[in-house]
Each structure stands twice: as C-alpha cells, then as structure tokens.
PDB file of N, CA, C and O in Angstrom:
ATOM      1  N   UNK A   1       0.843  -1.180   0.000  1.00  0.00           N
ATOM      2  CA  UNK A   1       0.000   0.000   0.000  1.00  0.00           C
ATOM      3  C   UNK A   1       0.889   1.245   0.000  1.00  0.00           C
ATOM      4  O   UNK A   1       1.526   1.564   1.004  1.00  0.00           O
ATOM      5  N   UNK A   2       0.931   2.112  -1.414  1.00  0.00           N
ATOM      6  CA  UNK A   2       1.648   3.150  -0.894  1.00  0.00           C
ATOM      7  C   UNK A   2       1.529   4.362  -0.025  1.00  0.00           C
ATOM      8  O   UNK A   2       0.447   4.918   0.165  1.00  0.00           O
ATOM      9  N   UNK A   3       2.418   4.679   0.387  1.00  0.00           N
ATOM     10  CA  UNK A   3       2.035   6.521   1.546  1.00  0.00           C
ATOM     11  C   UNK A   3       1.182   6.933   0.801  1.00  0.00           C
ATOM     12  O   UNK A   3       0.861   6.548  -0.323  1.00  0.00           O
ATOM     13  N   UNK A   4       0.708   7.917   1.572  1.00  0.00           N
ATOM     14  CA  UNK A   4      -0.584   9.021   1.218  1.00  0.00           C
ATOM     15  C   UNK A   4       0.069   9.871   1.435  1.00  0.00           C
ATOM     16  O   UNK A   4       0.901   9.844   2.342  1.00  0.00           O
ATOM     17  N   UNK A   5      -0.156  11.033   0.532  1.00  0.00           N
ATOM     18  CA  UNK A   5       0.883  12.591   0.615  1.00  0.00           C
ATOM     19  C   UNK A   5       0.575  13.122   1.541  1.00  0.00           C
ATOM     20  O   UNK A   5       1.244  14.107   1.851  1.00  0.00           O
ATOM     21  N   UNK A   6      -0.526  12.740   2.374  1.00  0.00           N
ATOM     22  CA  UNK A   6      -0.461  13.606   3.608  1.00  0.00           C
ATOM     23  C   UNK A   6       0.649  12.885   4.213  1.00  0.00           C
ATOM     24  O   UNK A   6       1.742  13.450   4.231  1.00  0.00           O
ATOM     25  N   UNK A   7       0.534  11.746   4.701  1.00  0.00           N
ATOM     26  CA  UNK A   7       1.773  10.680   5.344  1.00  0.00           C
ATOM     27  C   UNK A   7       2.780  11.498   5.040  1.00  0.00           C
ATOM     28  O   UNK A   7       2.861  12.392   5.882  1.00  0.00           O
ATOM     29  N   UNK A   8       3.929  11.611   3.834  1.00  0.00           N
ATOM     30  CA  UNK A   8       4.495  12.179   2.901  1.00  0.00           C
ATOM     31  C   UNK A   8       5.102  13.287   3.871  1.00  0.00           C
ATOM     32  O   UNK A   8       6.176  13.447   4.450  1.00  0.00           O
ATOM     33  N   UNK A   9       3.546  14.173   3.739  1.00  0.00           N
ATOM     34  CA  UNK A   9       4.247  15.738   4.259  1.00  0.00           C
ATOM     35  C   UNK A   9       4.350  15.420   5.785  1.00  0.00           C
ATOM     36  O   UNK A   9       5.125  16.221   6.307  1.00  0.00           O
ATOM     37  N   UNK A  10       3.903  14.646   6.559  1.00  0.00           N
ATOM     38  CA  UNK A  10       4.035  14.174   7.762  1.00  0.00           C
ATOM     39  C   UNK A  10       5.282  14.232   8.291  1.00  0.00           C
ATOM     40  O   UNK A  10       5.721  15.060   9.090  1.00  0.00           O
ATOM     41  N   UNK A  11       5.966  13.064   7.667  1.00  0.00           N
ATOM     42  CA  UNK A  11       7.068  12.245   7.721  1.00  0.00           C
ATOM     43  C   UNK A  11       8.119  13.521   7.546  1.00  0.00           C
ATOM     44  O   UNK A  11       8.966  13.613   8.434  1.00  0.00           O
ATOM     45  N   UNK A  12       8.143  14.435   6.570  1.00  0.00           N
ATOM     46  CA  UNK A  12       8.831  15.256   5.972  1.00  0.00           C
ATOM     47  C   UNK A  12       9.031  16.036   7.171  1.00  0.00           C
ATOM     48  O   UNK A  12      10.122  16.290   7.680  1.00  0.00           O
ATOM     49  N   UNK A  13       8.152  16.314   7.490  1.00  0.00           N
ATOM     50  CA  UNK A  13       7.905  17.263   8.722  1.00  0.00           C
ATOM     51  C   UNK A  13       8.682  16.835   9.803  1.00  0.00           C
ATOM     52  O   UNK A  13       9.506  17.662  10.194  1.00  0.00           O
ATOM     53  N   UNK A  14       8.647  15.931  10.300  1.00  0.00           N
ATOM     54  CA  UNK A  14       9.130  15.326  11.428  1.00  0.00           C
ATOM     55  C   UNK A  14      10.800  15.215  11.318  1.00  0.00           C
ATOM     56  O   UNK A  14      11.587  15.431  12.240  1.00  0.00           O
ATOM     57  N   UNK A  15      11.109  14.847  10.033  1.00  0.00           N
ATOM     58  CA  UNK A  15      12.706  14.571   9.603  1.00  0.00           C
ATOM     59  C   UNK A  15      13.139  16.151   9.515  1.00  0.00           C
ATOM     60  O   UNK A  15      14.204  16.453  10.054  1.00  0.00           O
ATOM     61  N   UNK A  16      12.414  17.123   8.899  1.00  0.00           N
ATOM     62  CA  UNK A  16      13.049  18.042   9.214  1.00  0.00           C
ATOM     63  C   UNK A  16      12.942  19.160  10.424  1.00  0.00           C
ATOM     64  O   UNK A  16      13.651  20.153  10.264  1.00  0.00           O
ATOM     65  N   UNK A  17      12.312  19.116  11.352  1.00  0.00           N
ATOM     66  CA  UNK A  17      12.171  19.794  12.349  1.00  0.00           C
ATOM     67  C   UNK A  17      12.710  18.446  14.186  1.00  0.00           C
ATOM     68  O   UNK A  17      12.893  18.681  15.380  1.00  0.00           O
ATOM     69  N   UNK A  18      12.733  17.460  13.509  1.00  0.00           N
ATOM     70  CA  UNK A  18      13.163  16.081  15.023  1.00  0.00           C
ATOM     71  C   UNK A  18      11.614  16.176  15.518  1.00  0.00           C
ATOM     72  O   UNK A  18      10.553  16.288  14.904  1.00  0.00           O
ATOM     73  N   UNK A  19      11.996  16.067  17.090  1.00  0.00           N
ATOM     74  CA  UNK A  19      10.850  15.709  17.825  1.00  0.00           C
ATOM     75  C   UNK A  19       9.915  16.801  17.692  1.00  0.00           C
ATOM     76  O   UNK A  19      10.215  17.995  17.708  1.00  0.00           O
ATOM     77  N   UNK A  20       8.537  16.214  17.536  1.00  0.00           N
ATOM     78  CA  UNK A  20       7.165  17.670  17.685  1.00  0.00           C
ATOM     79  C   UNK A  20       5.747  17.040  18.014  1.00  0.00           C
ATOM     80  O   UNK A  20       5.452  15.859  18.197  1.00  0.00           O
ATOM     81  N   UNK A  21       5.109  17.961  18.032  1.00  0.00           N
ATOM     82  CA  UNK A  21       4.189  17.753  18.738  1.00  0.00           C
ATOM     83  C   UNK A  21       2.970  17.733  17.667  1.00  0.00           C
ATOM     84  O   UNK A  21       2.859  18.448  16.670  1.00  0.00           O
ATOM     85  N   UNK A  22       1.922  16.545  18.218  1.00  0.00           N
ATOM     86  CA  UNK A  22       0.783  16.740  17.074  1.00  0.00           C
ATOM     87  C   UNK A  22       0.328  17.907  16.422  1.00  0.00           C
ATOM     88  O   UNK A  22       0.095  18.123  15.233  1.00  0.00           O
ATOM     89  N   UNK A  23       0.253  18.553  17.338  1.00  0.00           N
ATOM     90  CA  UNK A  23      -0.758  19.892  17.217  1.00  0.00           C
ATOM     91  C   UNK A  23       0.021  20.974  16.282  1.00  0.00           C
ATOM     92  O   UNK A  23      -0.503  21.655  15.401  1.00  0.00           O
ATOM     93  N   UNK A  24       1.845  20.980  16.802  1.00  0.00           N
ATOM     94  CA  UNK A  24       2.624  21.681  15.704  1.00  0.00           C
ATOM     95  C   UNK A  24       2.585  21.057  14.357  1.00  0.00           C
ATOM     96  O   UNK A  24       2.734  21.891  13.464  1.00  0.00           O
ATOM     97  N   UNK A  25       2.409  19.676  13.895  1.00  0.00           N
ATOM     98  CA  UNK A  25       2.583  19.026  12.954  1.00  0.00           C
ATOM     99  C   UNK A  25       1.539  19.732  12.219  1.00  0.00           C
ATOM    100  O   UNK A  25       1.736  20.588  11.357  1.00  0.00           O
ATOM    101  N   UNK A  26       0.369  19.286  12.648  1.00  0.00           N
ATOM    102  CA  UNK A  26      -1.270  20.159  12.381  1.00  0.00           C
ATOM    103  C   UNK A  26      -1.259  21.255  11.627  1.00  0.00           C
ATOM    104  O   UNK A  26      -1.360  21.568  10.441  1.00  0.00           O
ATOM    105  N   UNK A  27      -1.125  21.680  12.532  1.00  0.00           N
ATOM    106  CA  UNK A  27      -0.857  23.409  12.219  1.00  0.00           C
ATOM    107  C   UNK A  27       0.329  23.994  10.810  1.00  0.00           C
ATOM    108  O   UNK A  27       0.076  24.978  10.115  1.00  0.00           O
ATOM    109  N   UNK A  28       1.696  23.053  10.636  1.00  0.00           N
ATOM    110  CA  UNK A  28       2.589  23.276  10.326  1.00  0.00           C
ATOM    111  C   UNK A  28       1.855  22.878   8.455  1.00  0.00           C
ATOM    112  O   UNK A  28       1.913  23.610   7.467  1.00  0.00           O
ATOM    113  N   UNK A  29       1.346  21.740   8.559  1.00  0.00           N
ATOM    114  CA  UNK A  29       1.140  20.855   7.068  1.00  0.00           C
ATOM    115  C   UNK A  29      -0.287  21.436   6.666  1.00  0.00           C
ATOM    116  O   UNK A  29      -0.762  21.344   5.533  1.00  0.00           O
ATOM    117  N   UNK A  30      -0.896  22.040   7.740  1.00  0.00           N
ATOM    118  CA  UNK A  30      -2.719  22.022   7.345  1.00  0.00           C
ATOM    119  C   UNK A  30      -3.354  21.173   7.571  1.00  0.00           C
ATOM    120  O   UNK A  30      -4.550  21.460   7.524  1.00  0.00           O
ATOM    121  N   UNK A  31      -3.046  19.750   7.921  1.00  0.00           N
ATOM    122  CA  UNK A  31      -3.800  18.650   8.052  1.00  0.00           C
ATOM    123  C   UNK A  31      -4.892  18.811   9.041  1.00  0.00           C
ATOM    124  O   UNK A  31      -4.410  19.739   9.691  1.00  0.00           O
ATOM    125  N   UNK A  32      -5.788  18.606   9.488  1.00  0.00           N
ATOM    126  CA  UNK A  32      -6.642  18.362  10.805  1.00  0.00           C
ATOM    127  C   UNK A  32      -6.131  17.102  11.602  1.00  0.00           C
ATOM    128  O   UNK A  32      -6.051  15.887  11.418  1.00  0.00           O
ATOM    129  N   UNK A  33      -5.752  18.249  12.828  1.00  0.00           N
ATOM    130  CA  UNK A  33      -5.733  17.172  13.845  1.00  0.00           C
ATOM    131  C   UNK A  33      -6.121  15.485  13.999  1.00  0.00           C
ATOM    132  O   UNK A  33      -5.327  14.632  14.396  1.00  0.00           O
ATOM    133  N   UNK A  34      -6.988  15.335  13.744  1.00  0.00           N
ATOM    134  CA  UNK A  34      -7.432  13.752  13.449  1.00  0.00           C
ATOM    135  C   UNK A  34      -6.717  13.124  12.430  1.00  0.00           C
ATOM    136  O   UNK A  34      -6.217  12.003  12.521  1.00  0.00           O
ATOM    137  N   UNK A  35      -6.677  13.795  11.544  1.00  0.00           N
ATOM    138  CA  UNK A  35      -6.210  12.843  10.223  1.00  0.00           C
ATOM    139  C   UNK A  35      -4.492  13.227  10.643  1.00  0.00           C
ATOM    140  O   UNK A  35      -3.617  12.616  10.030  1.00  0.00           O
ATOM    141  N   UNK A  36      -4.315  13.689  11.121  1.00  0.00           N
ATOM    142  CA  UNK A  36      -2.974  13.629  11.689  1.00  0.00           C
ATOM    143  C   UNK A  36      -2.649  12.697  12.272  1.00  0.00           C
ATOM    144  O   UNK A  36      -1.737  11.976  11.870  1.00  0.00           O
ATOM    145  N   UNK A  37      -3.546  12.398  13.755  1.00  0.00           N
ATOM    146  CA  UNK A  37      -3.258  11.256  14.701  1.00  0.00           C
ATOM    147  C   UNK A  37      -3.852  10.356  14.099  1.00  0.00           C
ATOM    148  O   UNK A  37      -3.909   9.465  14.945  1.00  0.00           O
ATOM    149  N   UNK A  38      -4.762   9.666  12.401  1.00  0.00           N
ATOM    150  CA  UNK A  38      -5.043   8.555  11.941  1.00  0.00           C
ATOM    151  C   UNK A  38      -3.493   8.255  11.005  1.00  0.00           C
ATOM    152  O   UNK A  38      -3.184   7.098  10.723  1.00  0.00           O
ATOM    153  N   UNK A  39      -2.890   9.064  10.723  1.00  0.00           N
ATOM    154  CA  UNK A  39      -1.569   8.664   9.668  1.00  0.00           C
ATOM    155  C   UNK A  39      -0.260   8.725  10.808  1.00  0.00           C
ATOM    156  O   UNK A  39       0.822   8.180  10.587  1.00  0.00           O
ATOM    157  N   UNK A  40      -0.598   9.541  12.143  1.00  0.00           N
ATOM    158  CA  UNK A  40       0.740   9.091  12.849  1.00  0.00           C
ATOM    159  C   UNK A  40       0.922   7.292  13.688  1.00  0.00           C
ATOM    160  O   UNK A  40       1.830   6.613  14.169  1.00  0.00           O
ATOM    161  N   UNK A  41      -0.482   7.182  13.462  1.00  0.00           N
ATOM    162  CA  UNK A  41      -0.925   5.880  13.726  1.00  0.00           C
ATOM    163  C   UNK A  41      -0.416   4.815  13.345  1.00  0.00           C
ATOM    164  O   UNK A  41       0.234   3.955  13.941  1.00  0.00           O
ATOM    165  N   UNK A  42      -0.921   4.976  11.784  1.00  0.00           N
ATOM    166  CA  UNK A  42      -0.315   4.052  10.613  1.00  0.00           C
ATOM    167  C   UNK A  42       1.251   4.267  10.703  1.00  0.00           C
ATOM    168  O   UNK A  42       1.870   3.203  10.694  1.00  0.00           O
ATOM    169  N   UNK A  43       2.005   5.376  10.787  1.00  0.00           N
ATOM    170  CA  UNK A  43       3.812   5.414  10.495  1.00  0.00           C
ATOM    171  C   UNK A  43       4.096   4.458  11.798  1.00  0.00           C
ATOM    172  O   UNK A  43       4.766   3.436  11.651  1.00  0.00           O
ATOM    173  N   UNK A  44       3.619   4.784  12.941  1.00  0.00           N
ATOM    174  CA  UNK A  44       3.968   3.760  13.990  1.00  0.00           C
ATOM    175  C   UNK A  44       3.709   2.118  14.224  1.00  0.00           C
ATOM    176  O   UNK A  44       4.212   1.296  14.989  1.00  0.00           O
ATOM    177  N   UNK A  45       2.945   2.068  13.460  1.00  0.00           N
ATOM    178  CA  UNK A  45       2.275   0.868  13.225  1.00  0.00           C
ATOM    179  C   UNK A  45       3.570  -0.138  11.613  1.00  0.00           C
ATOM    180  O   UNK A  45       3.754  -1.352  11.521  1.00  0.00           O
ATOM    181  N   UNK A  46       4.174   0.991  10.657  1.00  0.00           N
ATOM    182  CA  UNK A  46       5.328   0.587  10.205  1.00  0.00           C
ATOM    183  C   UNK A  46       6.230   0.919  10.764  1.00  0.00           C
ATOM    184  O   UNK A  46       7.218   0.531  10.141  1.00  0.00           O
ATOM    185  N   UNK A  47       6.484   1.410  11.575  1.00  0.00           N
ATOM    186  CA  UNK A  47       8.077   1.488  12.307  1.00  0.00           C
ATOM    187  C   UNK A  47       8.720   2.885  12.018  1.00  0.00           C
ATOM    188  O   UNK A  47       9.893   3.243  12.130  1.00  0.00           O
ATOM    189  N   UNK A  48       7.788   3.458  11.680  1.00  0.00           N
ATOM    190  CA  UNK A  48       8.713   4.518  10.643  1.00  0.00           C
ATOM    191  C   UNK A  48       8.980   5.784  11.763  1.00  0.00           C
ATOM    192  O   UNK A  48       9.949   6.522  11.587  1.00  0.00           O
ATOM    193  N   UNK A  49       8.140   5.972  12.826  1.00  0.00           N
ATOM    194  CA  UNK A  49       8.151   6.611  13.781  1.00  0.00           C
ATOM    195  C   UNK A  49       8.038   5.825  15.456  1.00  0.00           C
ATOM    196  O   UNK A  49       7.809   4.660  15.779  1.00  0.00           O
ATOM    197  N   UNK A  50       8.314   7.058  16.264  1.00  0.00           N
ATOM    198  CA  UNK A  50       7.906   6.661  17.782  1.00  0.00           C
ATOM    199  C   UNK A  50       7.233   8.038  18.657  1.00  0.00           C
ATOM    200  O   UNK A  50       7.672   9.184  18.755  1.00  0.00           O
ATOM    201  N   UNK A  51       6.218   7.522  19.129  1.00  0.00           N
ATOM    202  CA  UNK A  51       5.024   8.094  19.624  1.00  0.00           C
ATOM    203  C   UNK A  51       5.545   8.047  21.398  1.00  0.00           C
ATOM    204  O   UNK A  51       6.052   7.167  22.093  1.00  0.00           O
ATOM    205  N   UNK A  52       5.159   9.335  21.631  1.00  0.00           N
ATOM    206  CA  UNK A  52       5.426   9.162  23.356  1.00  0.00           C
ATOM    207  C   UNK A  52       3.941  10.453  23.534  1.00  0.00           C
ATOM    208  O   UNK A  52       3.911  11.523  22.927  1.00  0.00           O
ATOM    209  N   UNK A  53       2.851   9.959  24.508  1.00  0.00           N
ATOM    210  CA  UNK A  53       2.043  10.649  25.300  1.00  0.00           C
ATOM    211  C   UNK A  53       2.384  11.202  25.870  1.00  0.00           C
ATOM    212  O   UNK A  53       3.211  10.705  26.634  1.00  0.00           O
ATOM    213  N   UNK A  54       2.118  12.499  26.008  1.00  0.00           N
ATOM    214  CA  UNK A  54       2.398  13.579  27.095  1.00  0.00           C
ATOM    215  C   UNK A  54       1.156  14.415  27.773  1.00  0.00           C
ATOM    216  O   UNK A  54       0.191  14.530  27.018  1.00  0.00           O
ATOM    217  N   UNK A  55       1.053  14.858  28.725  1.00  0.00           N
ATOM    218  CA  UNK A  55       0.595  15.542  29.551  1.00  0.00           C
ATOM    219  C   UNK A  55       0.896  16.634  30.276  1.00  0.00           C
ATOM    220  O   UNK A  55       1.802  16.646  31.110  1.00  0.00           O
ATOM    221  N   UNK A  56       0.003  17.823  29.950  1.00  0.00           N
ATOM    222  CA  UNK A  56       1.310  19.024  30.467  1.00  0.00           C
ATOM    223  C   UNK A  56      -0.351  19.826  31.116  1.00  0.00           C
ATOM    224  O   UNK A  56      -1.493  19.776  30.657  1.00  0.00           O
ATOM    225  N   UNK A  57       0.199  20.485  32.290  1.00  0.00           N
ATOM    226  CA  UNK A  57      -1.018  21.493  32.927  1.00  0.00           C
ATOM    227  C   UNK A  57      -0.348  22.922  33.145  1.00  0.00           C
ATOM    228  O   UNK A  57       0.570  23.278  33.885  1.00  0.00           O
ATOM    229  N   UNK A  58      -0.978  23.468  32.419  1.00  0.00           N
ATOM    230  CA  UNK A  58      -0.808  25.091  32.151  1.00  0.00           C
ATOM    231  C   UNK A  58      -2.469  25.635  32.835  1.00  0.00           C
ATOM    232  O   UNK A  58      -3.597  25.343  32.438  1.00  0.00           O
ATOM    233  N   UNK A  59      -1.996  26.585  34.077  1.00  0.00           N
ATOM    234  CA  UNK A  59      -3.098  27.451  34.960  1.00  0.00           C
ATOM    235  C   UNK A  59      -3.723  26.086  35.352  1.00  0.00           C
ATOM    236  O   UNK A  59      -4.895  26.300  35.660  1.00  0.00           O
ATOM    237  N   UNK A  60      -3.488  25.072  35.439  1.00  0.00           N
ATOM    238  CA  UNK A  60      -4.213  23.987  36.221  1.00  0.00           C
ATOM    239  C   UNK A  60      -5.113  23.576  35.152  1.00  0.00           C
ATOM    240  O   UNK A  60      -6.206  23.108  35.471  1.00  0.00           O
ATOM    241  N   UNK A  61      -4.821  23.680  34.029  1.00  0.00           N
ATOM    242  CA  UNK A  61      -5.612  23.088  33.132  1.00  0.00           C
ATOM    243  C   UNK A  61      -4.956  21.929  32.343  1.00  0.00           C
ATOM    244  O   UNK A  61      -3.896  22.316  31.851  1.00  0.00           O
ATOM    245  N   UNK A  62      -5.340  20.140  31.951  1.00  0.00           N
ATOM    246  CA  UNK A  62      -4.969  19.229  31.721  1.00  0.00           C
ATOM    247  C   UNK A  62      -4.785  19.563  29.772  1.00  0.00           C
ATOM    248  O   UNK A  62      -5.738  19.668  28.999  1.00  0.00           O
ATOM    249  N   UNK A  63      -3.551  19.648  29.459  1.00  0.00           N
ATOM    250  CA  UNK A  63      -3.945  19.736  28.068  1.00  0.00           C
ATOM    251  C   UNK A  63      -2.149  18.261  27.609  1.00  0.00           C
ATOM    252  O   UNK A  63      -0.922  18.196  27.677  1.00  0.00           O
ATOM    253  N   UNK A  64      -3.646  17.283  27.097  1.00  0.00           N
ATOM    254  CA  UNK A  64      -2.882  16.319  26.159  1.00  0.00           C
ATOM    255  C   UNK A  64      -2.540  16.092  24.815  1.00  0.00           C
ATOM    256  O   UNK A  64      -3.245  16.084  23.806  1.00  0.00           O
ATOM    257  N   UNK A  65      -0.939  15.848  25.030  1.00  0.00           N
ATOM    258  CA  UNK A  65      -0.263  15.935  23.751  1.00  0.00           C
ATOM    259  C   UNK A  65       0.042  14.788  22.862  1.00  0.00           C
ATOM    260  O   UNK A  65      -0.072  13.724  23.470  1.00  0.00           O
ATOM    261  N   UNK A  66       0.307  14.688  21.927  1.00  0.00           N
ATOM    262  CA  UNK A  66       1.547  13.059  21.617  1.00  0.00           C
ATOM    263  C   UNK A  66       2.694  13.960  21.006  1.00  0.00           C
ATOM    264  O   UNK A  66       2.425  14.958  20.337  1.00  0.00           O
ATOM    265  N   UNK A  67       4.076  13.525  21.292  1.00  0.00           N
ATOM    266  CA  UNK A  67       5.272  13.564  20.650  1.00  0.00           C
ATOM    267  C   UNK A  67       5.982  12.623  19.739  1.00  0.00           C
ATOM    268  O   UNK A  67       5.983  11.407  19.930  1.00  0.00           O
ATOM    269  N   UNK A  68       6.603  13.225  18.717  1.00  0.00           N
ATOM    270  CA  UNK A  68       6.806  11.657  17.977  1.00  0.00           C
ATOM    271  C   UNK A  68       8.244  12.475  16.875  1.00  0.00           C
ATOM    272  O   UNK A  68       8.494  13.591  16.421  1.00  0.00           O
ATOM    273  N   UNK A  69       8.753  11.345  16.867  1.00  0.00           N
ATOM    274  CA  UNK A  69      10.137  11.253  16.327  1.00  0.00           C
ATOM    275  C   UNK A  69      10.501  10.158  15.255  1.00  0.00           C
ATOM    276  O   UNK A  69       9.976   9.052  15.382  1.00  0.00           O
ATOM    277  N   UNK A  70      11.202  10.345  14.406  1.00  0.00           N
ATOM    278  CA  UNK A  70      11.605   9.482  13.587  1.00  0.00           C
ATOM    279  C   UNK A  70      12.463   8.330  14.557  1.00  0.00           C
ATOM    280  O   UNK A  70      13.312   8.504  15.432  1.00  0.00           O
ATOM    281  N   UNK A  71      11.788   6.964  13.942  1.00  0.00           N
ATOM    282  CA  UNK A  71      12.671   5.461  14.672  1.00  0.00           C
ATOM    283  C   UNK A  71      13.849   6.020  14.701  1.00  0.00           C
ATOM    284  O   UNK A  71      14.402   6.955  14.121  1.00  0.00           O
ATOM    285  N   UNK A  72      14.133   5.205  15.543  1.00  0.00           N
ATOM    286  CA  UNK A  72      15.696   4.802  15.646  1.00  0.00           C
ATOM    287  C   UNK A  72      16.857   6.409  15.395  1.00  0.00           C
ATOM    288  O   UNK A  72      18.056   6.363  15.120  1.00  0.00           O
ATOM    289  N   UNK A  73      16.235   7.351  15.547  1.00  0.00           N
ATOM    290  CA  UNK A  73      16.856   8.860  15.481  1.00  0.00           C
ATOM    291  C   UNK A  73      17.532   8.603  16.920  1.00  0.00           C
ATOM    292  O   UNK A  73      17.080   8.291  18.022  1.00  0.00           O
ATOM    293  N   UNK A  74      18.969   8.907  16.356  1.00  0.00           N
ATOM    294  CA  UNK A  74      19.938   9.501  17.840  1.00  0.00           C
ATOM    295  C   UNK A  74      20.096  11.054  18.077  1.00  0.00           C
ATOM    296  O   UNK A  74      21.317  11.121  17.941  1.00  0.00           O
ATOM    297  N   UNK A  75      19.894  11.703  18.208  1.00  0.00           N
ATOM    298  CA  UNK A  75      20.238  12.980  18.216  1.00  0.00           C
ATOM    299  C   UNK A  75      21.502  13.283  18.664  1.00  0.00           C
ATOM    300  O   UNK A  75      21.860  13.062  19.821  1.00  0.00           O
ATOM    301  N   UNK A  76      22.273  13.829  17.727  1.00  0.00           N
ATOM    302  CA  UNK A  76      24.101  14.267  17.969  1.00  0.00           C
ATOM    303  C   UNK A  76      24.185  14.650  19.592  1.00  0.00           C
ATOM    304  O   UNK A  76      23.341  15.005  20.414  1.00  0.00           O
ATOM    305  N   UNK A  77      25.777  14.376  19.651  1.00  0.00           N
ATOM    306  CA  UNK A  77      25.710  14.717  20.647  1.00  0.00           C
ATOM    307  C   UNK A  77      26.105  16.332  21.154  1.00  0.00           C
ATOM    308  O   UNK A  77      26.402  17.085  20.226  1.00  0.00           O
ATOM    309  N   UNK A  78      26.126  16.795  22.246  1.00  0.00           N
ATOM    310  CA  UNK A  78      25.755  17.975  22.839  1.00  0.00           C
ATOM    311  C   UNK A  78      27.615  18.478  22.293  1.00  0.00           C
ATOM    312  O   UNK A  78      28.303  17.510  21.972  1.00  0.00           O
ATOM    313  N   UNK A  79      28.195  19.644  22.227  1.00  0.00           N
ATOM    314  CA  UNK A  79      29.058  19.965  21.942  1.00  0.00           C
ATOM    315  C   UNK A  79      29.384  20.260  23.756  1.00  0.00           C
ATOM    316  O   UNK A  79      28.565  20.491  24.645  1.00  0.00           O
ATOM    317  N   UNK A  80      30.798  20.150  23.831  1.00  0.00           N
ATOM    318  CA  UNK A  80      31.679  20.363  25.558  1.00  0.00           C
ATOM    319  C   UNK A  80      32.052  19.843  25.600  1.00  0.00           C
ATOM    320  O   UNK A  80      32.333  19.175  24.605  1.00  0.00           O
ATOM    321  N   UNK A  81      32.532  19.528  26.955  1.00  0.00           N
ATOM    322  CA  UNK A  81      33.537  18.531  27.594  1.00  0.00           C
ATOM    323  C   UNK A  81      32.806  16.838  27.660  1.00  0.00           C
ATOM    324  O   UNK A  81      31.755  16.416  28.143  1.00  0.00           O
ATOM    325  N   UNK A  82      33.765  16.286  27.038  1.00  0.00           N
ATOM    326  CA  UNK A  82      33.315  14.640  27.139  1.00  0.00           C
ATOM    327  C   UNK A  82      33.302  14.098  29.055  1.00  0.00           C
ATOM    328  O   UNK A  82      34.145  14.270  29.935  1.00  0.00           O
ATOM    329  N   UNK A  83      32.623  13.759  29.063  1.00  0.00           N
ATOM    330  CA  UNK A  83      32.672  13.237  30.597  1.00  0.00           C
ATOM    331  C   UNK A  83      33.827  11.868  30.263  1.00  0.00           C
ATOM    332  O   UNK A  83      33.880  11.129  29.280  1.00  0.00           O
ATOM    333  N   UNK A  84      34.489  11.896  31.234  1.00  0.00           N
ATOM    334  CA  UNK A  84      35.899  11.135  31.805  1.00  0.00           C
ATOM    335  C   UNK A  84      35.671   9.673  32.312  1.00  0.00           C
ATOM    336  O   UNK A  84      36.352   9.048  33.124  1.00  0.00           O
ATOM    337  N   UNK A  85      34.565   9.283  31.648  1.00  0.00           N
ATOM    338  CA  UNK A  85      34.309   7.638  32.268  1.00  0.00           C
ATOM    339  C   UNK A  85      34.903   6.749  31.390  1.00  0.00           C
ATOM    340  O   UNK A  85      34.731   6.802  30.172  1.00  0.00           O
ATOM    341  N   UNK A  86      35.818   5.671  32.139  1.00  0.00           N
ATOM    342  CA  UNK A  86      36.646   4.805  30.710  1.00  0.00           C
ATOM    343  C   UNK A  86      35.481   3.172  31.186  1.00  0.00           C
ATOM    344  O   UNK A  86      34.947   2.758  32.216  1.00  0.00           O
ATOM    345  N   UNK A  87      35.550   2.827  30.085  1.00  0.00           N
ATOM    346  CA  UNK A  87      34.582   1.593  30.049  1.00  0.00           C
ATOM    347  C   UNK A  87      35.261   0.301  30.184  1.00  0.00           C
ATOM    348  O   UNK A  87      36.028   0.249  29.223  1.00  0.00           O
ATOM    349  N   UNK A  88      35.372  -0.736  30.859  1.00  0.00           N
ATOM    350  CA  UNK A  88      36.303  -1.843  30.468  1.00  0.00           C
ATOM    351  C   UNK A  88      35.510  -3.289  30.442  1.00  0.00           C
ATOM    352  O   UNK A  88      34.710  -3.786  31.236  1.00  0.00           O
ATOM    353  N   UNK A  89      35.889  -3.607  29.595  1.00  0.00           N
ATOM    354  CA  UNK A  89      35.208  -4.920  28.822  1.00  0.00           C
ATOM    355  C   UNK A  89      36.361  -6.272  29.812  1.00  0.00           C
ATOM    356  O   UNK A  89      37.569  -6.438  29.644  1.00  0.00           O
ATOM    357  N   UNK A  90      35.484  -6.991  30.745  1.00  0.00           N
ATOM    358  CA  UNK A  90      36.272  -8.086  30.889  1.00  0.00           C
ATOM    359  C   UNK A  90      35.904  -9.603  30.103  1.00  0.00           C
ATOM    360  O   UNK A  90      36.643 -10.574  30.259  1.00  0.00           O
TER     361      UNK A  90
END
C-alpha cells in the first residue's frame, strides 16, 4: 500500500524539524488534527516513527499531547567537555 501525501508531508515534517508535537505538525502541514493522529498511527504501526504521550497542565488546566520522532533517530551529541568515564570490557 503506498504513503498518502499527507503521510508524505508528515514524515517530511518530522525529519526536518526532530521531535514535535501533534498539534505543531497540524498546524505546520494544514492537516486536521485527526487525520494527523489517523496517519501518525499508521507510520507507527510501520516502524517509521515513535510516539510518546504527554501531559502538560498550564493554569491547572490538563492539556494532552503526543510527541513523535523518527525510529531509531539519535540525536548528535551535545558539543563540551566529554565526561571522563573509561569503560572496560572483561
């Protein structure tokens, strides 16, 4: 079954901005919210992404998120000082 160009601009989205949030995705492509979380569904469901629930309260109000990232993405590491731990393999 091939992607759907919304999928497409999804995916695009995500590779070029890293981790985000449904609602920025939404907003960012035009999609509606729903058909957003029905195609971030499907990418997770191929592997192609990873989904983490969030929950955040602003003025005591419950407002739920999902975050989601391309699989298997490492994000570089931080530029500074390397921490001084030596590893030893016995």
């Amino acid at each position: 079954m091939p992607v759907s160009t919304d999928m497409d601009h999804i995916l695009q989205h995500i590779s070029k901005h890293g981790e985000c949030l449904d609602t920025a995705i939404a907003s960012a492509t035009k999609i509606p919210l729903a058909d957003v979380h029905r195609h971030l569904t499907e990418l997770l469901n191929r592997k192609q992404i990873m989904l983490c629930h969030s929950i955040k309260y602003v003025k005591g109000k419950e407002i739920k998120a999902t975050i989601c990232r391309i699989s298997g993405y490492i994000p570089p590491a931080k530029p500074g000082a390397k921490p001084k731990v030596q590893l030893t393999l016995s």
